[in-house]
N, C-alpha and C positions, 0 to 999 in steps of 0.2 A: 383627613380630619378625624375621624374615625378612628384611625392605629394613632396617632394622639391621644385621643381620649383613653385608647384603652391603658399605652401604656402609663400616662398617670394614674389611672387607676390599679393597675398593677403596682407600679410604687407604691402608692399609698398602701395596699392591701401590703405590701412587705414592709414600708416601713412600719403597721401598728404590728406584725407579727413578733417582727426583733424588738421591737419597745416593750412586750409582753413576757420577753424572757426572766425568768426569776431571776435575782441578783441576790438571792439572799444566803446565809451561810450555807455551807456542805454539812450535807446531812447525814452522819454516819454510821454503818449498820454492823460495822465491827470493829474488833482492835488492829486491825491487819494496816501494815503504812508505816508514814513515816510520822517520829515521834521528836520533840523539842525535850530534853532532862535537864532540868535543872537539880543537883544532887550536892547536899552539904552532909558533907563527913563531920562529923562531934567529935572523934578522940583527935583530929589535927586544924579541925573547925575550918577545913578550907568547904570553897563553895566553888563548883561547877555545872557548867552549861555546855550541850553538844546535842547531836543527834543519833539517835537508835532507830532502827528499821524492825518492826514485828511482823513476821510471817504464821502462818498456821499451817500444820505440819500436813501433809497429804495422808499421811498414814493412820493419825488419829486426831479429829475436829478437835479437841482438849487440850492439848499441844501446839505450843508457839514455840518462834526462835528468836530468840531479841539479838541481834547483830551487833555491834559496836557497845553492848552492855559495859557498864564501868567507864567506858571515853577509853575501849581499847579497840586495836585496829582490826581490819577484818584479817581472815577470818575469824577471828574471839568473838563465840559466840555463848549464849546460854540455852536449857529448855525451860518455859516456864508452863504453867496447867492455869487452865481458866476452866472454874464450877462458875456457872452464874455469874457473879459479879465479882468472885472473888482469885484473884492472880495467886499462883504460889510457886519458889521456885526452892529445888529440892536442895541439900548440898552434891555440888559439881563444881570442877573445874572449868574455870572460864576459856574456853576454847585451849589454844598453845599459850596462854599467857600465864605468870606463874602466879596468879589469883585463884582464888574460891571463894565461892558464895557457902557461906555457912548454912543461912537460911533466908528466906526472903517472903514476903506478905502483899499484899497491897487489895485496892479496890477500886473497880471500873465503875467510873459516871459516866453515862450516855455516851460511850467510846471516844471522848473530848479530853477525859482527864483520866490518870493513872494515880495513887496515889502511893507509894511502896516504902519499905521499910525494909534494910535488909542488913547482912553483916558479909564484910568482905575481910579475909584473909591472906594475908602477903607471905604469911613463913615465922614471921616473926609478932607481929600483932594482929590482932581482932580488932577491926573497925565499922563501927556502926556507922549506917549511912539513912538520909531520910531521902528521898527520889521526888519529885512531881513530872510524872511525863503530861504531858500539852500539846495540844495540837489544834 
């Protein structure tokens, strides 16, 4: 009767433990992950959605790698610099793909949202882009 008792009491003490687990959003303490872009080009006004991966470089905390930048494949990657809250990415070639980033801006909210601005170059035109990364 006794190992009865106990092991309902055992249950119970796990099931209030599991019922005490947060459920509430993730809570995030940097830009590093995976990112949702939704990005509309103005000189051809199309609009896309895809995912970017941002890593931060081992070599210098200031320093990310945005993966899949532009909706090009890997390895096309970019480096970008985060002061504070604010993203900047230099002009460089986007990994092997025959893109550049002219220049590029943006600003971090609570590492939830990206917001960017940037100018990508194919050879032949300059085109502005607006970005929101999300997550």
């Amino acid at each position: 009767m006794k190992k009865i008792q106990f092991l309902h009491i055992l249950g119970f003490i796990l099931l209030i433990s599991v019922s005490c687990v947060s459920t509430g959003p993730k809570v995030y303490t940097s830009i590093e992950g995976s990112w949702r872009c939704e990005a509309f080009n103005s000189l051809s006004g199309s609009h896309s959605t895809y995912i970017v991966e941002i890593d931060r470089k081992k070599t210098d905390t200031t320093q990310y790698v945005i993966t899949y930048f532009e909706n090009t494949n890997y390895p096309n990657f970019v480096i970008a610099h985060l002061t504070g809250k604010n993203f900047t990415i230099a002009q460089q070639q986007i990994g092997e793909a025959q893109l550049f980033v002219k220049s590029g801006t943006g600003i971090v909210s609570d590492f939830t949202h990206i917001a960017f601005n940037y100018t990508i170059y194919d050879g032949i035109n300059e085109m502005p882009v607006q970005a929101v990364y999300t997550r």
